[in-house]
KOLVEX-610023 format. One record per residue (C-alpha): residue number from 1; residue in one letter; x, y, z. Coordinates in nm, 3 decimals. Example, Ala and Ser with C-alpha at 12.3 -4.5 7.8 and 13.67 -1.06 7.14 Angstrom:
<nodes>
+-----+------+---------+---------+---------+
: pos : code :      c1 :      c2 :      c3 :
+-----+------+---------+---------+---------+
:   1 :    A :   1.230 :  -0.450 :   0.780 :
:   2 :    S :   1.367 :  -0.106 :   0.714 :
+-----+------+---------+---------+---------+
</nodes>
This chain:
<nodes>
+-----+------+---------+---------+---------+
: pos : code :      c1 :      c2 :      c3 :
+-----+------+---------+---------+---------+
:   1 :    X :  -0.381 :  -1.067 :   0.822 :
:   2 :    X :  -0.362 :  -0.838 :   0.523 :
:   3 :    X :  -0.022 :  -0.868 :   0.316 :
:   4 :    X :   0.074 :  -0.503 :   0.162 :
:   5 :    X :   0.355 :  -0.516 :  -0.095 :
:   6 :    X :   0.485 :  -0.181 :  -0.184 :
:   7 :    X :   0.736 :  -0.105 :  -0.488 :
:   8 :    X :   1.049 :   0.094 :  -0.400 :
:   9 :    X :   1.219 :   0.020 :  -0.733 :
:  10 :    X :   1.356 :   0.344 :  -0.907 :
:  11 :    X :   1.032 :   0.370 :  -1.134 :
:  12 :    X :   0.809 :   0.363 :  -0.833 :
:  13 :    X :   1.041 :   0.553 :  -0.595 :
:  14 :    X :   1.011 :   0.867 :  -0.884 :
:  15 :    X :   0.616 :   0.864 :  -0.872 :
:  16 :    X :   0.626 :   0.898 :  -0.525 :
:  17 :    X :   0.665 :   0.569 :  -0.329 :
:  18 :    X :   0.830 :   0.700 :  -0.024 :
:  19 :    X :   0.452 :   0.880 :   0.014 :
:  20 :    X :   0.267 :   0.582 :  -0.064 :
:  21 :    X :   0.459 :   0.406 :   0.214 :
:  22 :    X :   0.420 :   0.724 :   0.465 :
:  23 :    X :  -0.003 :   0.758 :   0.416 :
:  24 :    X :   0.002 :   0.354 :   0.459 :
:  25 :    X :   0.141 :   0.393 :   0.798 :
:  26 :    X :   0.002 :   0.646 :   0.908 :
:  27 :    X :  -0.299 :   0.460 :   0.845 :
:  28 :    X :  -0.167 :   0.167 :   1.028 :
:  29 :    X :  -0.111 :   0.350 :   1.332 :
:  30 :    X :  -0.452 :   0.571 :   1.307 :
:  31 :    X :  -0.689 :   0.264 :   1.307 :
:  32 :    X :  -0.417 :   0.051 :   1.515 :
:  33 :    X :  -0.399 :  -0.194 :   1.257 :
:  34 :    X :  -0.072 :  -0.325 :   1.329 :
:  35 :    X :  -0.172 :  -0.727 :   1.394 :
:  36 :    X :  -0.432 :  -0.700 :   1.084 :
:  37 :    X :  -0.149 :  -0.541 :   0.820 :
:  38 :    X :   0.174 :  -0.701 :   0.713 :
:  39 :    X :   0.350 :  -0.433 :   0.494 :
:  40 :    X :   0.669 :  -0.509 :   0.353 :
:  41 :    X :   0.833 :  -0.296 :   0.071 :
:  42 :    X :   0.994 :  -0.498 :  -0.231 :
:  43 :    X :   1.243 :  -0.367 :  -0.460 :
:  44 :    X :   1.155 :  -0.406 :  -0.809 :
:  45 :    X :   0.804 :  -0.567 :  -0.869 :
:  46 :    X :   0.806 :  -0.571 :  -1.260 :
:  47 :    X :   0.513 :  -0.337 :  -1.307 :
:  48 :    X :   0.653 :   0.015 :  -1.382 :
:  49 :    X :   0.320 :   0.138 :  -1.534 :
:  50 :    X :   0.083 :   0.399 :  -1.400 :
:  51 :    X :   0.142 :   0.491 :  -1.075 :
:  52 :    X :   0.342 :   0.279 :  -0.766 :
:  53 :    X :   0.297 :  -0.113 :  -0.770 :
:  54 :    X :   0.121 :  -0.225 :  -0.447 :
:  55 :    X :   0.088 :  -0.610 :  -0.416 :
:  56 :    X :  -0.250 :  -0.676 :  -0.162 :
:  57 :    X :  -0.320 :  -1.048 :  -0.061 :
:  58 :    X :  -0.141 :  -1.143 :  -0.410 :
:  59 :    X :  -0.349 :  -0.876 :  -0.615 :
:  60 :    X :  -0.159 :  -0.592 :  -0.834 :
:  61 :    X :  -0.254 :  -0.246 :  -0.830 :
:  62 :    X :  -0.152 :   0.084 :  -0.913 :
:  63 :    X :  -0.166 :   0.379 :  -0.678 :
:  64 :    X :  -0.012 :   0.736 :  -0.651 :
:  65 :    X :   0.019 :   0.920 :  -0.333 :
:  66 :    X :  -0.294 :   1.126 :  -0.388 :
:  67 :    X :  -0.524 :   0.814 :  -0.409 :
:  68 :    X :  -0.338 :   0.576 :  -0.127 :
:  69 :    X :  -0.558 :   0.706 :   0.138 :
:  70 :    X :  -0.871 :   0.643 :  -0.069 :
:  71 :    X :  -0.733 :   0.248 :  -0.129 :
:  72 :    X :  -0.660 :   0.214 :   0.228 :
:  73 :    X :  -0.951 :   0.279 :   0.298 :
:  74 :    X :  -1.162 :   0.061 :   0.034 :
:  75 :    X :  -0.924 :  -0.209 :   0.030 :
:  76 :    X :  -0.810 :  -0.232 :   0.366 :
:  77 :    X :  -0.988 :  -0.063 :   0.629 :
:  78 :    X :  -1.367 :  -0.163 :   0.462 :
:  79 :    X :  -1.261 :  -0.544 :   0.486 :
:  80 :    X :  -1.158 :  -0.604 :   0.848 :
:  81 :    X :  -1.423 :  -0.733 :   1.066 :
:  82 :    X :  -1.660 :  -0.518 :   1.247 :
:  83 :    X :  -1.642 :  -0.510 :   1.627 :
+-----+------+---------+---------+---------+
</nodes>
């Protein structure tokens, strides 16, 4: 099971976390990933840089609300097992 960490801190929450969260799941519920994706939401992560802290399996990225469909997809979606 994939752990997604999402930022909701004040930083994060002005660069459009809320969005982030929304377009994750969506996601979720479009590819009925709901026993392969643990998402969680975390107040302050310590990363206010670029764009909205995501935590994945323990790795830190950066991702805006224009790009979190694109990392869904990449990081998420391309790594659970084929059928």
């Amino acid at each position: 099971m994939a752990s997604l960490m999402v930022c909701i801190g004040s930083s994060c929450h002005l660069k459009g976390s809320y969005n982030v969260i929304q377009t994750f799941q969506q996601m979720v519920e479009e590819y009925n990933l709901h026993d392969q994706v643990e998402m969680k939401a975390q107040f302050c992560m310590k990363r206010c840089q670029q764009g909205v802290s995501v935590c994945l399996d323990g790795v830190d990225y950066d991702v805006s609300p224009q790009t979190a469909r694109e990392f869904f997809k990449t990081h998420i979606l391309d790594k659970q097992p084929k059928p």
